[in-house]
Residue, then its C-alpha position, 0 to 999 in steps of 0.5 A: x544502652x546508656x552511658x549512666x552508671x549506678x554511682x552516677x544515678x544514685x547520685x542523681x536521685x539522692x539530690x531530689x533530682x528528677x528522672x527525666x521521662x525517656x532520658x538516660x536516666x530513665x533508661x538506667x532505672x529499667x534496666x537495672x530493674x531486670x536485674x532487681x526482677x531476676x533476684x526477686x524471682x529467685x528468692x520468692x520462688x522456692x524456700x530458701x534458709x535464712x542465711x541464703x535469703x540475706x545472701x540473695x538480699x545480698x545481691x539485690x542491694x549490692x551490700x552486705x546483709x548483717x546475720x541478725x536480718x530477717x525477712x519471710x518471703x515472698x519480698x518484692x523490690x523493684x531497684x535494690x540498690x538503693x536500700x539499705x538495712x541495718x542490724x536485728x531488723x525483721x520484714x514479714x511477709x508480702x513487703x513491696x519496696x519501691x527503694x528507687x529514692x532510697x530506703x533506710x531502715x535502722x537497727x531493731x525496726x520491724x516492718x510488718x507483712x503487706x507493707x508498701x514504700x513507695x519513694x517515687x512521685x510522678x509529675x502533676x502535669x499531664x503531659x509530663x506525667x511519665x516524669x520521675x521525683x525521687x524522695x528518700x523514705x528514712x526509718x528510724x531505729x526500734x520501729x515498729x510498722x504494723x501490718x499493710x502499712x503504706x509509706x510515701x516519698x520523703x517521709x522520715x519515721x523518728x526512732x522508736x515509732x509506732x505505725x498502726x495497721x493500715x495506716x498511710x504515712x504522709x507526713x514525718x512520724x516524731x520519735x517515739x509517737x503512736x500514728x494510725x489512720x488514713x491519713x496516719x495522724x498521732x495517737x498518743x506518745x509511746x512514754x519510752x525514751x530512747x534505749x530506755x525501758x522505763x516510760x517516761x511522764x504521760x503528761x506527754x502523752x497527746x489525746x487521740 
């Protein structure tokens, strides 16, 4: 058993703060994935309707799941407590969120199948290799993440973005830019401001 408590280590890990191999921390973090693993298992066992599915998102984030949520099982998160989805949002198929860092996902975005988001690094010297770096992946509103997508710790991803297939996001995505590629790098603009249908001037748009 450890002392720690949810409040206590989502404090630690919104600062950056690093999980500590073995410590109390460390501890927490496990045990609170059995509880992530049991609701996963459930969900991704049988069929469930819509409203069950954000009802059991419900219980794996600790926060209420808005009707307009989508998300097609099976859907995998090792924490739980540390995401947070906001309106008329869709997560195909085969979703790993790793939210131990912190995941947001705005209003509107859409998260294609296979997608990986990861917000944990571990340490570079070898002997602390089983240390933890916490850094919170952000995504934007209107999002658009396509298939099999990978995105690292302490990436932010600006409204209206457009993340190709495949790609491995490792740096910060502007608003409203097109990135594909290993690593992702920008396309071109999408040429749509925000909350606005009409595109705006291509002398904006950048050459691949």
């Amino acid at each position: 058993m450890t002392s720690v408590r949810l409040k206590d280590f989502l404090d630690h890990v919104n600062r950056g703060m690093p999980i500590t191999a073995g410590s109390d921390h460390h501890r927490f973090m496990h045990d609170s994935a059995q509880e992530a693993l049991r609701v996963v298992a459930q969900l991704n066992s049988s069929y469930h309707p819509p409203e069950e599915v954000r009802a059991l998102l419900g219980d794996l984030t600790g926060k209420p799941i808005d009707e307009s949520v989508e998300v097609f099982p099976p859907f995998h998160s090792e924490f739980g407590t540390n995401l947070t989805l906001g309106k008329d949002i869709f997560i195909n198929m085969g979703c790993r969120f790793q939210d131990t860092g912190g995941i947001t996902i705005g209003d509107g975005s859409l998260i294609g199948h296979g997608s990986t988001l990861t917000t944990i690094d571990h340490g570079i010297d070898p002997d602390r290799r089983g240390d933890m770096i916490p850094a919170p992946i952000n995504i934007g509103r209107k999002v658009w993440l396509g298939a099999s997508v990978t995105v690292v710790p302490g990436v932010r991803i600006g409204d209206g973005a457009i993340v190709g297939a495949g790609a491995v996001v490792t740096k910060d995505v502007p608003a409203h830019a097109i990135v594909a590629g290993v690593p992702a790098k920008l396309i071109r603009m999408t040429g749509f401001e925000a909350g606005d249908s009409r595109p705006v001037d291509n002398h904006l748009r950048a050459e691949p």
